[in-house]
N, C-alpha and C positions, 0 to 999 in steps of 0.2 A: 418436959412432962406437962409443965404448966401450958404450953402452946395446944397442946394436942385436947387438955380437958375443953380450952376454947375454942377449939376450931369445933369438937364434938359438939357441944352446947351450939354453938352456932349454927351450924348443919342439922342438926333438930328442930330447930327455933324458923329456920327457912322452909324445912317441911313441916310443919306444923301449919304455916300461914299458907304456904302453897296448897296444901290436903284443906285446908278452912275456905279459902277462897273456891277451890275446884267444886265445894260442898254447898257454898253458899252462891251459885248461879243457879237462874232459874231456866234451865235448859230440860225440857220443853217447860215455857212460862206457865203458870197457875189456871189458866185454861187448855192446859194440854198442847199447845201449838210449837212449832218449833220455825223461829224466824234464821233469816240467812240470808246476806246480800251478792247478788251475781253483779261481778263487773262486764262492762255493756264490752267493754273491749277488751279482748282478752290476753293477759298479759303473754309475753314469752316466757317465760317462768314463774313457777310458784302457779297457786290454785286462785280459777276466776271466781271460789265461791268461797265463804268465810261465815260463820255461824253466829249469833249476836243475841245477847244477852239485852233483851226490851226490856222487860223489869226493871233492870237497872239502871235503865238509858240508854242503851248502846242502843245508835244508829247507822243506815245505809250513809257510805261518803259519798261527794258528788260522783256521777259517773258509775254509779252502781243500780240496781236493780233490788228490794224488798221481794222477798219469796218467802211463803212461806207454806206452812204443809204439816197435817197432825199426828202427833208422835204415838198416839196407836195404830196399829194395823186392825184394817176393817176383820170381821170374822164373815165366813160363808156358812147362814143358816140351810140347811136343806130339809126338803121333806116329800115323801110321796101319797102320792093325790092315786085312790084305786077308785075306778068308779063301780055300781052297782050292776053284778051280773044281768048281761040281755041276753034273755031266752032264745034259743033259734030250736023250731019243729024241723024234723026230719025235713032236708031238701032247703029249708030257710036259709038268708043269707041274715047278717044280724051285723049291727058294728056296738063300738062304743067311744063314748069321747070324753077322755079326764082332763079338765082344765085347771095349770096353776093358777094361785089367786094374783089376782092385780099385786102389782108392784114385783114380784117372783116372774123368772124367767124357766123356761124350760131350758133340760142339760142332756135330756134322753127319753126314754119311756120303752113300754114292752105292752104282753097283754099275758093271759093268762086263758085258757080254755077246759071247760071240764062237761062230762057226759060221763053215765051210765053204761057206754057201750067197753068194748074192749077194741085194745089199740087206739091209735089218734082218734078226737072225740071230733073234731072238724077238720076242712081245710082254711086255710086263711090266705088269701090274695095280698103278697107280700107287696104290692105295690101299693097298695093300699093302708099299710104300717106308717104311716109317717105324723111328722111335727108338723100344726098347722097353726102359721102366722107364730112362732115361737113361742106359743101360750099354754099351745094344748097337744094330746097326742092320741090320734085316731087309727082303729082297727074296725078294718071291716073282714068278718068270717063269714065262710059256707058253713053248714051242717054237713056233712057228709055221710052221717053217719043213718041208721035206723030208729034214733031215740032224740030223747029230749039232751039239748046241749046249751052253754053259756060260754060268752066269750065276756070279760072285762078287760080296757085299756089300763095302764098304769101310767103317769106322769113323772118324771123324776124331778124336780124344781127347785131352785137354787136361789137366795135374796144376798148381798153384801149389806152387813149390817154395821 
């Protein structure tokens, strides 16, 4: 019985220091980074990459590679960019062009058309729908109709932040 109360104790006392140590690596280190050495040659067994605790010391051995890479994942802000209705007179052709802002990529876009008439307010020359230079996105519309009509492009735009 006496065996069993120390081997218990002891088995607690190893997880104890095992759970303290796993708690106290600074995996990713205090600037968020997460370092890791690639061996150049890669072994026949067991893994060419190994994770390392900088904080503490731990470095690349000869014959390894330093890598390193940030332990957040970027997030994808989006937003759409509508531009200001342009007018088209009965028979007028009309475009519009919404551009993302610098550093923002274009991901899609559309347009939007509206008149006073009944049924479709315009035609729109679909070849003409497209992304230009990845930035911006252009519609060019007929009027087709007997009244006043607007066509606005939409941008859909995407930043990794």
């Amino acid at each position: 019985m006496k065996h069993k109360l120390i081997l218990s104790i002891t088995g607690i006392a190893a997880g104890v220091l095992v759970a303290g140590g796993v708690a106290y690596a600074a995996i990713p280190d205090s600037g968020g980074t997460i370092h890791a050495c690639h061996k150049t040659v890669v072994p026949a067994h067991g893994t060419p990459l190994s994770i390392i605790d900088s904080e503490a010391g731990g470095t690349c051995p000869a014959g390894s590679t330093e890598l390193t890479w940030p332990a957040a994942q970027p997030t994808l802000a989006t937003q759409r960019i509508v531009t200001e209705n342009t007018e088209m007179a009965p028979g007028e052709a009309g475009s519009a062009l919404a551009v993302c802002p610098a550093g923002w990529r274009l991901t899609g876009g559309g347009f939007s058309l509206s008149s006073s008439a009944e049924g479709p307010p315009a035609i729109i020359n679909s070849s003409a729908v497209k992304p230009v230079l990845g930035q911006s996105w252009e519609v060019d519309a007929l009027n087709d109709t007997s009244v006043q009509a607007e066509v606005a492009a939409v941008a859909e735009c995407a930043q990794l932040q």
